[in-house]
C-alpha positions as CSV (number, residue, x, y, z in Angstrom):
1,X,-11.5,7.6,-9.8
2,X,-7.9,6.6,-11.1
3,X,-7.6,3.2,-12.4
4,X,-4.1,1.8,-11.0
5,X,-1.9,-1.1,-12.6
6,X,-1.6,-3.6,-10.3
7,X,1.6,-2.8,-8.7
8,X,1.2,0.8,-8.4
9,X,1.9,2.5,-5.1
10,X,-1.5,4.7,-3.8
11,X,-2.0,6.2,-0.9
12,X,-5.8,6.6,-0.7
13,X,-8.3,8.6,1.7
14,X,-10.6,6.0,2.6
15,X,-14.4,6.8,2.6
16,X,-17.1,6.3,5.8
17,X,-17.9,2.5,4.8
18,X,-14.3,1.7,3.6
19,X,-13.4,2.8,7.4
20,X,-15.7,0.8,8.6
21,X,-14.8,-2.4,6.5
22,X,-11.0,-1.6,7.2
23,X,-11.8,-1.3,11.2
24,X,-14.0,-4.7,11.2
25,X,-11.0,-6.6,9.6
26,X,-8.1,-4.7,11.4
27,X,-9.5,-3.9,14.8
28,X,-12.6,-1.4,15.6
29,X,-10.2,0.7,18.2
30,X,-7.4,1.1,15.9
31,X,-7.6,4.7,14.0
32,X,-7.7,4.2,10.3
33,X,-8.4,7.0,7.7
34,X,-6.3,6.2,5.0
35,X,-4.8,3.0,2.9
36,X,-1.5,2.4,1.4
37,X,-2.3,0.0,-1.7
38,X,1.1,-1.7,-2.7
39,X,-0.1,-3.4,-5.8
40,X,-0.2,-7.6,-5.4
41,X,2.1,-7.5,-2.5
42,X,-0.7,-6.4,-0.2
43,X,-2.1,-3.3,1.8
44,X,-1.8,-1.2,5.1
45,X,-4.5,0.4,6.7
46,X,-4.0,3.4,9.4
47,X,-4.4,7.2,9.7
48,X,-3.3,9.5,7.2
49,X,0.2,10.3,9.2
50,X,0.7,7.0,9.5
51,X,0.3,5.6,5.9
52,X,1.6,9.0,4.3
53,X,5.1,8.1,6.3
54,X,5.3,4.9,4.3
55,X,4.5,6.0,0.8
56,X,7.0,8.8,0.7
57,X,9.4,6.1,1.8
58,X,8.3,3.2,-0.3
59,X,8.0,5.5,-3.6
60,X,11.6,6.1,-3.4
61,X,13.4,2.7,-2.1
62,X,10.8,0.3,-3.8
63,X,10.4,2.2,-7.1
64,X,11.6,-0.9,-8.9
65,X,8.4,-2.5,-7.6
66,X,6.1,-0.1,-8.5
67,X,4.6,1.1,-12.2
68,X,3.9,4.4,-10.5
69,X,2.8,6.3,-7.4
70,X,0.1,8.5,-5.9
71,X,-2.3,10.1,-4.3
72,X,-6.0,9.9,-4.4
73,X,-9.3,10.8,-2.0
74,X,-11.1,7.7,-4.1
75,X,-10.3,4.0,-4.8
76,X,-11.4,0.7,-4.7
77,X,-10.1,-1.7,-2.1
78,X,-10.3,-5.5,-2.8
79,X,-9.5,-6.4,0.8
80,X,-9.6,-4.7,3.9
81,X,-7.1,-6.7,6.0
82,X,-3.7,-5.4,6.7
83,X,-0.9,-7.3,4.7
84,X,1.3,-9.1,7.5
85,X,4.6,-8.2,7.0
86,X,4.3,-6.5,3.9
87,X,7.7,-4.5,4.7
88,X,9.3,-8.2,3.8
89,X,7.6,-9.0,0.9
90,X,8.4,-5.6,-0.3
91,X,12.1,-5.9,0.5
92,X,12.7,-9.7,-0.8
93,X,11.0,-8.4,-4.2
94,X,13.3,-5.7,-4.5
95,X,16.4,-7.8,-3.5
96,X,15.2,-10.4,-6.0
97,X,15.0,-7.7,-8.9
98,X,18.4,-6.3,-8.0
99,X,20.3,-9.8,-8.3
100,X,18.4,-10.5,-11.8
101,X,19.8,-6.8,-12.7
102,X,23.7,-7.6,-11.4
103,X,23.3,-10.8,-13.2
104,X,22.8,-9.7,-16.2
């Protein structure tokens, strides 16, 4: 298991009883397999297609935001419920750092 920072970007492959935490919190029809981990801005929860779509995104427009980025089959998770609208708290960061950078 890979220690991460706490703003690094991982994609993770969630195990049997992190599925099941994940689908108590988020919905028990929704399909979840994987987990996005974006550091202390919050989390995503969905299948593997779904959440793999984001991090190749995220790792390149956000990577102001993030110490680093990857991949891993094993991780913890400190809570199982989906970030609501993470997307904005990702972009107002990033927006945020990029006016501190022109200022200065």
């Amino acid at each position: 298991m890979r220690p991460a920072a706490t703003d690094d970007l991982v994609l993770v492959k969630l195990n049997g009883e992190q599925i099941a935490l994940a689908k108590q919190a988020n919905g028990a029809r929704r399909k979840i397999t994987h987990a996005l981990l974006c550091g202390s801005y919050g989390q995503m929860f969905g299948t593997e297609k779904q959440c793999a779509k984001y991090y190749d995104a995220w790792k390149d427009i956000f990577r102001h935001l993030f110490h680093q980025a990857f991949k891993t089959e094993m991780h913890p998770v400190r809570c199982y419920e989906s970030t609501y609208n993470l997307v904005m708290s990702l972009i107002e960061e990033d927006d945020r750092i990029e006016r501190r950078r022109q200022a200065k």
